[in-house]
C-alpha positions as CSV (number, residue, x, y, z in Angstrom):
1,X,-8.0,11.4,-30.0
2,X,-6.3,8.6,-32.2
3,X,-5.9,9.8,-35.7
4,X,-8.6,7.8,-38.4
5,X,-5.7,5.6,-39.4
6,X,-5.1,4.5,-36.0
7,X,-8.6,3.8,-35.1
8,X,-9.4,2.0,-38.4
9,X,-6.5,-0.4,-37.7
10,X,-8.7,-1.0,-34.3
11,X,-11.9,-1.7,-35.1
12,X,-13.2,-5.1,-36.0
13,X,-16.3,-6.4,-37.9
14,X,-18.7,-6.1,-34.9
15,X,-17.6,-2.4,-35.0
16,X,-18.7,-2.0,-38.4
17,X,-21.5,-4.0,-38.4
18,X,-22.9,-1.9,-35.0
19,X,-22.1,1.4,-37.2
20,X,-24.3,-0.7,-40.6
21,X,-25.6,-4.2,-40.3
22,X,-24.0,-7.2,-40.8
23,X,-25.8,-8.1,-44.4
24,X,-24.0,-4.6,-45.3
25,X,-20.7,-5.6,-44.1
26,X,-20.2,-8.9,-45.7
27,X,-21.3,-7.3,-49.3
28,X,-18.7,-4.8,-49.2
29,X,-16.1,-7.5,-48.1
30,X,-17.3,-9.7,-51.0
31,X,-17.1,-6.2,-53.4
32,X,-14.0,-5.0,-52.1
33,X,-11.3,-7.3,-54.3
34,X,-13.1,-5.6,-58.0
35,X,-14.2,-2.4,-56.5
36,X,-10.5,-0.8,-57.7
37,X,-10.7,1.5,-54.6
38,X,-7.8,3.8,-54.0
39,X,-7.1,5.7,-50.8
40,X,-5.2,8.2,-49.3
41,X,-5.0,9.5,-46.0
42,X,-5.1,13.4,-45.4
43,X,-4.7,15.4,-42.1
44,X,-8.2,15.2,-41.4
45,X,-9.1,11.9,-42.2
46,X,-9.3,9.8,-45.4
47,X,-11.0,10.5,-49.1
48,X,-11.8,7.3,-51.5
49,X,-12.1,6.9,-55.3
50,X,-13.5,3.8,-57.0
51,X,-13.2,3.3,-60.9
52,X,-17.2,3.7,-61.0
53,X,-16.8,7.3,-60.3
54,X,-17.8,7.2,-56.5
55,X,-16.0,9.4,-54.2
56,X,-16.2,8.7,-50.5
57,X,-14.6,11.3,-48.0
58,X,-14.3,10.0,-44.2
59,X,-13.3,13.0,-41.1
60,X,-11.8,12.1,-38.2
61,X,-13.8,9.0,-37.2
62,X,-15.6,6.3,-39.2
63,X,-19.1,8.3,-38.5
64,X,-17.9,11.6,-40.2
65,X,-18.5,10.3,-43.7
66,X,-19.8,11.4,-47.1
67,X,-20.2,9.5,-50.1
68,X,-21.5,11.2,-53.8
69,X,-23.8,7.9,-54.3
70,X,-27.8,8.1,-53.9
71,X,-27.9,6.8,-50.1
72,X,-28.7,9.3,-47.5
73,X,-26.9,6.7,-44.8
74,X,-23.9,4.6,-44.5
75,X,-23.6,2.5,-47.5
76,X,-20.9,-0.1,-49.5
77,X,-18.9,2.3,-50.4
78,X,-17.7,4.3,-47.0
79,X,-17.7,0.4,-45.5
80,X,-15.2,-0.6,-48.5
81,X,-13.4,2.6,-47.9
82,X,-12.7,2.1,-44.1
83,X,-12.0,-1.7,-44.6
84,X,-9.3,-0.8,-47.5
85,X,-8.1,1.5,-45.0
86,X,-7.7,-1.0,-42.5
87,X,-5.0,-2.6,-44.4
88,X,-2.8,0.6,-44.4
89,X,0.0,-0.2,-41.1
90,X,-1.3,2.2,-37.9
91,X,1.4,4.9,-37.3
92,X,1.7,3.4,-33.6
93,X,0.5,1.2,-31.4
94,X,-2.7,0.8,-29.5
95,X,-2.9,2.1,-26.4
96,X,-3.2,-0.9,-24.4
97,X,-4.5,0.2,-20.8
98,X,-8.5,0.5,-20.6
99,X,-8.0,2.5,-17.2
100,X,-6.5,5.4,-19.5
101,X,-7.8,4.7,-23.0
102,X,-11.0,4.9,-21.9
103,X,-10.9,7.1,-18.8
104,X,-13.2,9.7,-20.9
105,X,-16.3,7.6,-20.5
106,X,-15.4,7.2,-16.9
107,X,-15.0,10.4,-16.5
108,X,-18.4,11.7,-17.9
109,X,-20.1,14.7,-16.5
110,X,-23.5,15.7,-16.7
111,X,-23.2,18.3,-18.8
112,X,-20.6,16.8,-21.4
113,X,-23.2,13.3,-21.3
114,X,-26.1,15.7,-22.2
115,X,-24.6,17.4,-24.2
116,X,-23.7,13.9,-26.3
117,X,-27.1,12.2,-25.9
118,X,-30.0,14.7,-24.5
119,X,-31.1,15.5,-21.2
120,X,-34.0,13.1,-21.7
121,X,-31.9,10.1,-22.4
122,X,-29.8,10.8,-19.1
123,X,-32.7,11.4,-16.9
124,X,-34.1,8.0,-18.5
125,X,-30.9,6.3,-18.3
126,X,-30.2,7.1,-14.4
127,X,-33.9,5.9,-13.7
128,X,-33.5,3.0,-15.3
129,X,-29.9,2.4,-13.8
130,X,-31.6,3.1,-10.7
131,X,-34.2,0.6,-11.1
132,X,-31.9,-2.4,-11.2
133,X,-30.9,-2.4,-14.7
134,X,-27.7,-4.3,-15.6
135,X,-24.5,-4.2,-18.2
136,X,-21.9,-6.7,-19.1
137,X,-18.3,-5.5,-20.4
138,X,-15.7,-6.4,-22.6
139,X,-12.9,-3.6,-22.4
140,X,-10.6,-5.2,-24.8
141,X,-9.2,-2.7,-27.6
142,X,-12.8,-1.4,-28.0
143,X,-15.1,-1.1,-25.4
144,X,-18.7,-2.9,-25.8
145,X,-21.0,-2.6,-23.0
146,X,-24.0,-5.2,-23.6
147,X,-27.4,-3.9,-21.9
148,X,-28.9,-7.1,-20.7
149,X,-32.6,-5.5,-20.7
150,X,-32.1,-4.2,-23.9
151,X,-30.1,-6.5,-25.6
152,X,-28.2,-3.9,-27.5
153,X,-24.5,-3.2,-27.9
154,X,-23.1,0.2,-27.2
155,X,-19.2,0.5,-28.6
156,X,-16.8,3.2,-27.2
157,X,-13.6,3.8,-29.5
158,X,-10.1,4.8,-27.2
159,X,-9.1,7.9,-26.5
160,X,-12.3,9.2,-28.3
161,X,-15.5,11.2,-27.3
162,X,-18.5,10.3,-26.1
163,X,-20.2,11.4,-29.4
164,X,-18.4,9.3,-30.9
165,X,-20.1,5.9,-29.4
166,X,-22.4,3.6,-31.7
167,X,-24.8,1.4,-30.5
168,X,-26.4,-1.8,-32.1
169,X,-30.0,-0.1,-31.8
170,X,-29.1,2.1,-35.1
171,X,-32.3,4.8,-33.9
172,X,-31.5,8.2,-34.6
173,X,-32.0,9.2,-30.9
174,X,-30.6,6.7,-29.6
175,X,-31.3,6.2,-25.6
176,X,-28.6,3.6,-24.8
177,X,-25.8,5.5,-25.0
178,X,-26.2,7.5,-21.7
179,X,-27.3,4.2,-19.8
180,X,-23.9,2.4,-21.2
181,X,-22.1,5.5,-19.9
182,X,-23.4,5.4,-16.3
183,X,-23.3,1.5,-15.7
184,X,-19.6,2.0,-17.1
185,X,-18.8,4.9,-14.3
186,X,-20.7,2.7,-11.8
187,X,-18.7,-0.3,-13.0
188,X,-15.4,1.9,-12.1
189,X,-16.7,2.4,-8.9
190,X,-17.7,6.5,-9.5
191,X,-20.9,7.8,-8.1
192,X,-24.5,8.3,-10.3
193,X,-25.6,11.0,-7.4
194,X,-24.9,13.9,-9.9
195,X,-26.7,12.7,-12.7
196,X,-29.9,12.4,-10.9
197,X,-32.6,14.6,-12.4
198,X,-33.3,17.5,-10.5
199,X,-36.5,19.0,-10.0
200,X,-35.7,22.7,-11.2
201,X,-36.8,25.0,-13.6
202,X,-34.8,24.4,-17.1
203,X,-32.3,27.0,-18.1
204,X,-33.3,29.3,-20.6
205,X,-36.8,29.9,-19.8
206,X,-37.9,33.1,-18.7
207,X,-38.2,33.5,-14.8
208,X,-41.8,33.0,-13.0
209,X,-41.8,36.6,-11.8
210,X,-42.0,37.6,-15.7
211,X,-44.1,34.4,-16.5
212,X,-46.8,35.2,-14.4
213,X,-46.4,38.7,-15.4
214,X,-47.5,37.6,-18.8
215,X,-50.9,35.3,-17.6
216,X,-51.8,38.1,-15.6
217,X,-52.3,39.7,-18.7
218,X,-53.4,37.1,-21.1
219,X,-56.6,36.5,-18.1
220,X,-57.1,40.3,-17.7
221,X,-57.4,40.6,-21.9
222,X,-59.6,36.9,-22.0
223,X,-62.1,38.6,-18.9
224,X,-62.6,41.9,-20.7
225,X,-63.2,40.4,-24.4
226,X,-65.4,37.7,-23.2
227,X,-65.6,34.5,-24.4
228,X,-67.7,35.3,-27.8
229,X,-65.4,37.7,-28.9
230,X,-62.0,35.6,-28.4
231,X,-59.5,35.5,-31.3
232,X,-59.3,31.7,-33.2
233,X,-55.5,31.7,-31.8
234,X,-56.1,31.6,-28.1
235,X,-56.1,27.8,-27.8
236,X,-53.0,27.7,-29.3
237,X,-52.1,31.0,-27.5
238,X,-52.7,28.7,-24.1
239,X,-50.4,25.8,-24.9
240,X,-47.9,28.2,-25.5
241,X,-48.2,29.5,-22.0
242,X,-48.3,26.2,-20.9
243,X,-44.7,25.7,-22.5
244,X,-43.9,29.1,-20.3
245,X,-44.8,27.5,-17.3
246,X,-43.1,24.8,-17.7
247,X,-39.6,26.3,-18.2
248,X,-40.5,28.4,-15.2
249,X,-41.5,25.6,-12.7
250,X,-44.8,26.3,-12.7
251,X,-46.3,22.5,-12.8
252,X,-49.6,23.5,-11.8
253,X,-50.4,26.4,-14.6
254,X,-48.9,24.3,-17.1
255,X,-51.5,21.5,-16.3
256,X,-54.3,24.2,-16.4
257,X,-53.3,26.0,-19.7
258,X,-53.5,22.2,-21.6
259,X,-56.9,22.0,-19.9
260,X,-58.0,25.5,-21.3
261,X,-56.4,24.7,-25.3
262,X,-58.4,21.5,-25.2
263,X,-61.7,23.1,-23.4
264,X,-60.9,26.1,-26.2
265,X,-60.9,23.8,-29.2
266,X,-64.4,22.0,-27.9
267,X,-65.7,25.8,-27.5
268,X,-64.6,26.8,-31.2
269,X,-66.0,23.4,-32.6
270,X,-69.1,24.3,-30.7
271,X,-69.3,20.7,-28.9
272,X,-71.7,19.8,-26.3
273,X,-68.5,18.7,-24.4
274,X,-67.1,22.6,-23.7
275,X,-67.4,23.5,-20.1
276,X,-67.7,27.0,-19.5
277,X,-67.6,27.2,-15.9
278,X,-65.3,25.1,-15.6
279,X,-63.0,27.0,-17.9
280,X,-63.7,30.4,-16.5
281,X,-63.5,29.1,-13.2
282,X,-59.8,27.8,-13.9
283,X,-58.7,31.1,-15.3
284,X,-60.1,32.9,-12.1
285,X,-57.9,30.5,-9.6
286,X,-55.2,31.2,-11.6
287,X,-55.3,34.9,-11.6
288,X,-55.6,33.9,-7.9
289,X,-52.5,31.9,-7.6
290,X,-50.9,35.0,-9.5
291,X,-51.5,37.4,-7.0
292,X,-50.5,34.8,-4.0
293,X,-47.1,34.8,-6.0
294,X,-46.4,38.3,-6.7
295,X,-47.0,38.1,-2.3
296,X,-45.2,36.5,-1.7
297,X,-47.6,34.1,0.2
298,X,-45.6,31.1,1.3
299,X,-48.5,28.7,1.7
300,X,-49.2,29.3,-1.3
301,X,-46.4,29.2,-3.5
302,X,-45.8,25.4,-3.0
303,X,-50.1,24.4,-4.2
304,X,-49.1,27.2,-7.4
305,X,-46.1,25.8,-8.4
306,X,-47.2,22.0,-8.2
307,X,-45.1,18.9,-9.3
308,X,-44.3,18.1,-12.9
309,X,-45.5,15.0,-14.4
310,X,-42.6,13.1,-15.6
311,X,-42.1,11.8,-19.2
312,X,-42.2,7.9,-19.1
313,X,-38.4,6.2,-19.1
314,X,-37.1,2.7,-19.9
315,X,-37.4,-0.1,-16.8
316,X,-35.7,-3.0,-16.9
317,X,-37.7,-6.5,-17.6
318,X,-40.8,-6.5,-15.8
319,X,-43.2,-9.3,-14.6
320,X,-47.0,-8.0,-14.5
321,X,-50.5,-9.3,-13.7
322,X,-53.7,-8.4,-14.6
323,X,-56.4,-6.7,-12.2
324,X,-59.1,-6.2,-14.8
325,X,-60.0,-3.2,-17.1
326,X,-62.8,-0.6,-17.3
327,X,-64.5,1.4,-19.9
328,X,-64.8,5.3,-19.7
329,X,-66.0,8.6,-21.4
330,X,-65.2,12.3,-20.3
331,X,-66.6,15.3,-20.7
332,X,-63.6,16.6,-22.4
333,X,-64.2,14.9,-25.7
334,X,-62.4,11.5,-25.3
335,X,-62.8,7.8,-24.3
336,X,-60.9,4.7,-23.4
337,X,-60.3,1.5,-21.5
338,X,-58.3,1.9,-18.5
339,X,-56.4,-1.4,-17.4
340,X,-54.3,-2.7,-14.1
341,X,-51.4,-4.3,-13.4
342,X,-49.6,-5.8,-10.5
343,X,-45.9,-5.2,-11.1
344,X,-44.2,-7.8,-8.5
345,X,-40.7,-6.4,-8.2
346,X,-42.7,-2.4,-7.8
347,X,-45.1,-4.1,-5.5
348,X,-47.6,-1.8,-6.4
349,X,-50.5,-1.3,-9.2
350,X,-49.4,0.4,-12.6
351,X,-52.0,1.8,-15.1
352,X,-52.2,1.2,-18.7
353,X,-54.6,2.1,-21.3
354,X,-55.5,3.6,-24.9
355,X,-57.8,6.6,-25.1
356,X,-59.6,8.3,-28.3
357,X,-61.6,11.7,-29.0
358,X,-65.6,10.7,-28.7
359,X,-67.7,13.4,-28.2
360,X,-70.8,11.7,-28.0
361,X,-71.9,8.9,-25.2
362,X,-72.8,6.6,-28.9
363,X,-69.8,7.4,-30.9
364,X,-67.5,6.6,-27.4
365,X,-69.8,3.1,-26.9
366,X,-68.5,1.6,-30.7
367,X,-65.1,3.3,-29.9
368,X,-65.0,1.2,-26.3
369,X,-66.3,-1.9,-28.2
370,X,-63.7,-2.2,-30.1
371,X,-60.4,-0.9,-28.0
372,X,-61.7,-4.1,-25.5
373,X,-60.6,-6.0,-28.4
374,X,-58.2,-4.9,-30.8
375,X,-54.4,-5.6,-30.2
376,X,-53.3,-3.4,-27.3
377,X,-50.0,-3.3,-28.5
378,X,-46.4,-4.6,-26.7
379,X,-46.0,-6.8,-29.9
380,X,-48.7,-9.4,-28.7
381,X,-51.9,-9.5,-30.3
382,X,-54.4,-9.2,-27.7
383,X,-56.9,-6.4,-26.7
384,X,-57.1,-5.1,-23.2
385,X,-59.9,-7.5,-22.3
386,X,-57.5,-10.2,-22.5
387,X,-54.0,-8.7,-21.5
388,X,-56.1,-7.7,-18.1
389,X,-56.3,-11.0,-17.3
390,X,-52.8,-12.5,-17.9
391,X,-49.7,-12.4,-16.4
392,X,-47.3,-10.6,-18.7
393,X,-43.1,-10.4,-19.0
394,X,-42.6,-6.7,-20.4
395,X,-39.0,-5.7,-22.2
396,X,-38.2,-2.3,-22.4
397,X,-41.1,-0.9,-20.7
398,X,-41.6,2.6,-20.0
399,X,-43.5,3.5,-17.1
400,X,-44.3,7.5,-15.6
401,X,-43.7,8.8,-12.6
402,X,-47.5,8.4,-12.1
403,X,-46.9,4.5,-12.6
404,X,-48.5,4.0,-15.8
405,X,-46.8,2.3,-18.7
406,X,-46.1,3.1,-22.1
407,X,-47.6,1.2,-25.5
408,X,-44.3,2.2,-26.6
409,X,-43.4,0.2,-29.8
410,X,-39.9,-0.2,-28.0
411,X,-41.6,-2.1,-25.5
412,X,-42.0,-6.1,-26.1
413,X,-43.8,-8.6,-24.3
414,X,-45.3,-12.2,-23.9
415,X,-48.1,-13.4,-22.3
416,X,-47.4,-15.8,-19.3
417,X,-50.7,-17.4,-19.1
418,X,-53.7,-16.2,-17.0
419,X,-53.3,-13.9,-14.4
420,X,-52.0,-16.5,-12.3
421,X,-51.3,-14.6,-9.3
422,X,-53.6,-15.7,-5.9
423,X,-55.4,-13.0,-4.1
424,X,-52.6,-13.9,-1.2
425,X,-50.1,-13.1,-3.2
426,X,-51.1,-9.8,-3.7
427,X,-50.5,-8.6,-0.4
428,X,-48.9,-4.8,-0.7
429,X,-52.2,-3.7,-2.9
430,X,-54.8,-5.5,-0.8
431,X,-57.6,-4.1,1.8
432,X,-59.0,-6.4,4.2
433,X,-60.5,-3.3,6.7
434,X,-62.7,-0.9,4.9
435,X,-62.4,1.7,7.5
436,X,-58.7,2.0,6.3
437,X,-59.6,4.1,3.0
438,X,-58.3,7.8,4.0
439,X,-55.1,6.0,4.9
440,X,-54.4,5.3,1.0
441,X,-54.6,9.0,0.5
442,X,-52.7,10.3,3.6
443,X,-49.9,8.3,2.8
444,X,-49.5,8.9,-0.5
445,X,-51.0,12.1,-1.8
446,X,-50.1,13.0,-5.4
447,X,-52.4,15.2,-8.3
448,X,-55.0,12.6,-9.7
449,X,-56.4,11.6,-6.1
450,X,-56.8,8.2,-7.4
451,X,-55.9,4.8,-5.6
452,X,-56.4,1.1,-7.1
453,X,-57.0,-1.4,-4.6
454,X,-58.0,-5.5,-4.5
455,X,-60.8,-5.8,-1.4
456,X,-61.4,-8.9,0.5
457,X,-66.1,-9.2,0.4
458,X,-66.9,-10.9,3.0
459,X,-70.8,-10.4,2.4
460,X,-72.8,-8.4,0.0
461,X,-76.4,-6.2,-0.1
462,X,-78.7,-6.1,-2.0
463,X,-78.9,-2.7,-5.1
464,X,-80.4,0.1,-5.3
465,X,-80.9,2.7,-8.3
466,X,-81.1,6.1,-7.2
467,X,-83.3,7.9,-9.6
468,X,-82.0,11.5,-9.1
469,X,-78.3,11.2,-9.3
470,X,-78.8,8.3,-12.0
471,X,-76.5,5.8,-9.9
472,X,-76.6,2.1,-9.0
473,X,-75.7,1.2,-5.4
474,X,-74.5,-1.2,-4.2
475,X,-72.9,-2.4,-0.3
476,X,-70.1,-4.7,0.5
477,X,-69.0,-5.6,3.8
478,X,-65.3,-6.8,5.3
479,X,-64.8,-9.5,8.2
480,X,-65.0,-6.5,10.7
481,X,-68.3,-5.1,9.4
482,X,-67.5,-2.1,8.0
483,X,-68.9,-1.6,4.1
484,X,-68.3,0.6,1.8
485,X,-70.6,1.5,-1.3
486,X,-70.1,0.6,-4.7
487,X,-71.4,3.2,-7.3
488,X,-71.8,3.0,-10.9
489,X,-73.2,6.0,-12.5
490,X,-76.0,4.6,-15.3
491,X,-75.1,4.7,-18.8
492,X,-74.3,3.1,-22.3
493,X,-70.9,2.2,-21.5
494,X,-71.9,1.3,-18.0
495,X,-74.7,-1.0,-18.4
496,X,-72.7,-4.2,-18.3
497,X,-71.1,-3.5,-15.3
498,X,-74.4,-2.6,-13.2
499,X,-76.4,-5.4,-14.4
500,X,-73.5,-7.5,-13.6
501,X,-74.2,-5.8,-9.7
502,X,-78.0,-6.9,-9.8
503,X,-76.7,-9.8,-11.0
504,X,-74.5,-10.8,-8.1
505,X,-77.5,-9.0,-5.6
506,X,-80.7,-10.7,-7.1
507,X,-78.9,-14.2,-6.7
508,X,-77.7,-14.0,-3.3
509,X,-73.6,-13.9,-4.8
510,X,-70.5,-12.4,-2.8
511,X,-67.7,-12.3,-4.8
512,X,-64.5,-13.3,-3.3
513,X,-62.7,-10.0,-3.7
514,X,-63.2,-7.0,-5.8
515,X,-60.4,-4.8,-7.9
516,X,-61.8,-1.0,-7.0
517,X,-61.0,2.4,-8.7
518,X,-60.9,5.1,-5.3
519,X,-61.3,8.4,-6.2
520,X,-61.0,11.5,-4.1
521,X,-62.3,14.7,-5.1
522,X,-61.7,18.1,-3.9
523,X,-65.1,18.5,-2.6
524,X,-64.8,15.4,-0.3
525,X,-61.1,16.1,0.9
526,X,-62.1,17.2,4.1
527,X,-64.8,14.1,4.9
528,X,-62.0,11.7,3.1
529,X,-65.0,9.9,1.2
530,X,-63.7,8.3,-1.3
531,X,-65.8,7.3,-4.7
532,X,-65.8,3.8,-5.1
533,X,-66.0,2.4,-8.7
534,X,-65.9,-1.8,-9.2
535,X,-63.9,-2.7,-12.0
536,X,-63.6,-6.6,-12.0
537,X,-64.7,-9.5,-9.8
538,X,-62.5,-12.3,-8.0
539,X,-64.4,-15.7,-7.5
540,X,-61.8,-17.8,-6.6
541,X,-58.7,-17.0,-8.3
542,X,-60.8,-16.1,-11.6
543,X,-61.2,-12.8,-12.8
544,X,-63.7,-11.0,-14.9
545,X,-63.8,-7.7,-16.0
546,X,-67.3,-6.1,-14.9
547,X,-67.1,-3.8,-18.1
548,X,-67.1,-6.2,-20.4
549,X,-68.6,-9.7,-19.6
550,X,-72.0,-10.3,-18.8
551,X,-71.9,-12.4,-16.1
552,X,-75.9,-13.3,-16.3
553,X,-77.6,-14.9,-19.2
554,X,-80.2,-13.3,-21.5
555,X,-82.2,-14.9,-19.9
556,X,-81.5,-13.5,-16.3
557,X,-81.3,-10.4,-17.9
558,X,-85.0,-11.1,-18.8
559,X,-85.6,-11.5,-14.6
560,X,-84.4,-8.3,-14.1
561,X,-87.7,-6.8,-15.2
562,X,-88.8,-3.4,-13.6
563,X,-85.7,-2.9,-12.7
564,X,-83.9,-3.0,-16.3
565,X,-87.2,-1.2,-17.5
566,X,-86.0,1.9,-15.0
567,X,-82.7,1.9,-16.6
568,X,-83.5,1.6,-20.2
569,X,-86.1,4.6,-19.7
570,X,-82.9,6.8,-19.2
């Protein structure tokens, strides 16, 4: 590594402005002249007195720095410090050969590049590399690799370490930094294949054997007390096992213990929303999927063990459209507004949406009113009834490995007008034959069961309400014949979209197309009858969210007569 002096007498004004800001930089230039600074260079770095009493001590790079004034960051005085010691002759020359002054970026490994910036920000760094992100580089006596998605600046130093690099962003965990790192091996024609995330335990953790050891007994002690008599820490007792099973690959139990701390807080608050079955239920399939794994049962190891959800990590610039947007309320406690996007270089449908605790159907139906309308986020200020009908350029997105994106504040976008995508052009998420449904599952199976899908109408029946289940039905058709049924279950938050149904029915209206919500449950995975929810309407290239927008007048609504009556009785 080149000694401070040497590396002061490389680096420029962009360098220093990358490790403060450029508003920064030019005051202690404009300072420097009456600041009577003296220097002197020791053997591990550089100390700094100025005739106000200040005292600045810098290591062995211009990061390692302490100064005695009142600013908990980089201030005047280390800048003035390492630009007086600029003006101090280096003790040699420059190395002038990128290939070997910078061979220890090059040269990275996965373990000294996590070690430097955090497993996350590699794992996020090779996904986004992988995506099609792209870099632009200057290897001059300092190397700056420019992110073109991010638009930041990440600076390496010769001869240094990867530690050592600053980037424009100036965020404390800064993300760029591993990206910069792998375009830069890439760019020197090495190979990314050993930085790919791997789908393993994470060192450190106990082993499974002992994990599910220890929820064997945590079940056997929750069974035997009884739900009355549990202690006020076992919710929090639960997410800590869900932490176990992470580090022990256990996807699956880690899923079920957050389940059981939420369903645990709802039971202590003595909501309406706590589930008991369904809680106790849980814990008895997991004690099940215990014993399968202390057998050792191969079929079942691979169901118990499950697949991780990944965190979401940066994509590169993104072009989206909107699919429409639907309103929701669990039993767990919380509600939202789901919206859907058509990403053209994913070809596929990505999910985005905000969600809040509601725990009852009237408290979720003011909640829902205004998350339609309040800024979404992505910097533009829109609400989700809007941005699911435009077409969208995204910066910095962040998207899952379940394809939804982030409202990350790092994440910026504009609005490119209305959707402005034809139902043509839409091709890879579009069903014109009905009887092709279980297809959409088969082909890509994953946890949630859920598909999103634009359907071609080419004629539409007339509703029905079914009275028992609560549920308006309603039948569209494709050019072949074959239908399938749209059902809205009745309530609150669903009364705009089922009168919007009548609507359609009672006037003799097919839609062009509808965007549908599939859902598969376990109880129908044999059959492969999928629910079918509507969440907006196509006529023409217009969209309209069925959630939200009263397609009828009052006055229609009026016509509706017995029929509203039944539903209002509810």
């Amino acid at each position: 590594m080149l000694s401070l002096k040497d590396q002061l007498k490389i680096i420029d004004e962009n360098y220093l402005t990358g490790l403060a800001n450029k508003g920064l930089v030019k005051r202690a230039q404009k300072e420097l002249p009456e600041s009577g600074i003296k220097i002197e260079f020791t053997e591990s770095g550089m100390v700094a007195a100025f005739l106000d009493g200040t005292a600045v001590k810098i290591g062995e790079s211009p990061q390692k720095f302490e100064c005695s004034c009142p600013s908990r960051s980089i201030c005047k005085h280390v800048l003035m410090a390492l630009l007086k010691g600029k003006e101090i002759p280096a003790e040699k020359e420059t190395p002038s050969d990128p290939e070997k002054a910078f061979a220890y970026v090059a040269a990275a490994t996965p373990e000294t590049l996590a070690k430097a910036c955090g497993r996350s920000a590699v794992a996020g760094a090779f996904s986004k590399i992988d995506a099609g992100a792209g870099a632009e580089f200057d290897e001059g006596e300092i190397l700056s690799i420019r992110l073109a998605d991010s638009a930041v600046t990440v600076q390496f130093l010769p001869n240094s370490d990867l530690s050592e690099a600053i980037c424009s962003c100036k965020r404390k965990n800064c993300p760029h930094k591993a990206e910069a790192v792998l375009h830069y091996i890439k760019f020197k024609g090495g190979s990314l294949a050993a930085f790919e995330p791997p789908e393993e335990r994470e060192k450190g953790f106990e082993p499974p054997e002992l994990v599910i050891k220890h929820v064997k007994s945590f079940i056997e002690e929750i069974f035997s007390i009884g739900l009355t008599s549990l202690p006020s820490n076992c919710g929090e007792r639960c997410g800590q096992f869900a932490t176990l099973c992470h580090g022990a690959g256990l996807a699956a139990f880690e899923r079920f213990f957050l389940t059981a701390e939420s369903e645990l807080e709802l039971f202590a608050k003595k909501s309406a929303a706590f589930q008991k079955n369904r809680l106790l239920s849980g814990f008895a399939q997991i004690y099940e999927g215990c014993n399968a794994f202390e057998n050792q049962n191969g079929a079942a190891l691979a169901e118990i063990k499950g697949k991780f959800r990944q965190s979401y990590r940066e994509m590169p610039r993104m072009h989206v459209w909107g699919l429409g947007a639907f309103p929701w309320h669990s039993k767990s406690g919380y509600c939202g507004v789901t919206s859907l996007f058509y990403c053209q270089e994913l070809e596929r449908i990505l999910t985005f949406g905000p969600a809040r605790p509601a725990e009852s159907e009237s408290e979720a139906q003011k909640t829902i009113a205004q998350l339609w309308k309040i800024p979404a986020g992505w910097g533009i200020p829109a609400g989700i009834d809007s941005l699911a009908k435009s077409g969208l350029e995204l910066s910095g997105a962040k998207i899952s490995e379940g394809w939804r994106l982030s409202a990350s504040e790092s994440t910026l976008g504009t609005i490119k007008g209305a959707s402005g995508l034809g139902l043509d052009e839409i091709q890879p998420v579009f069903l014109r034959d009905f009887s092709k449904i279980s297809d959409l599952f088969s082909l890509e199976p994953d946890d949630t069961q859920t598909r999103y899908i634009i359907a071609r109408v080419k004629r539409m029946e007339s509703g029905e309400f079914d009275k028992i289940s609560q549920t308006y039905i309603s039948r569209i058709f494709d050019e072949l014949g074959n239908s399938l049924a749209l059902k809205i279950k009745y309530s609150k938050i669903n009364e705009t979209a089922v009168l919007n149904l009548e609507y359609f029915a009672r006037n003799k209206i097919t839609p062009d197309a509808f965007t549908l919500s599939l859902a598969l449950s376990q109880e129908n995975m044999e059959t492969m009858e999928a629910a079918v929810f509507p969440v907006a309407v196509w006529t023409g290239d217009k969209l309209q969210n069925l959630g939200a927008e009263a397609l009828y007048s009052q006055k229609e609504k009026g016509g509706f007569s017995k029929f509203f009556k039944e539903l209002t009785k509810l």
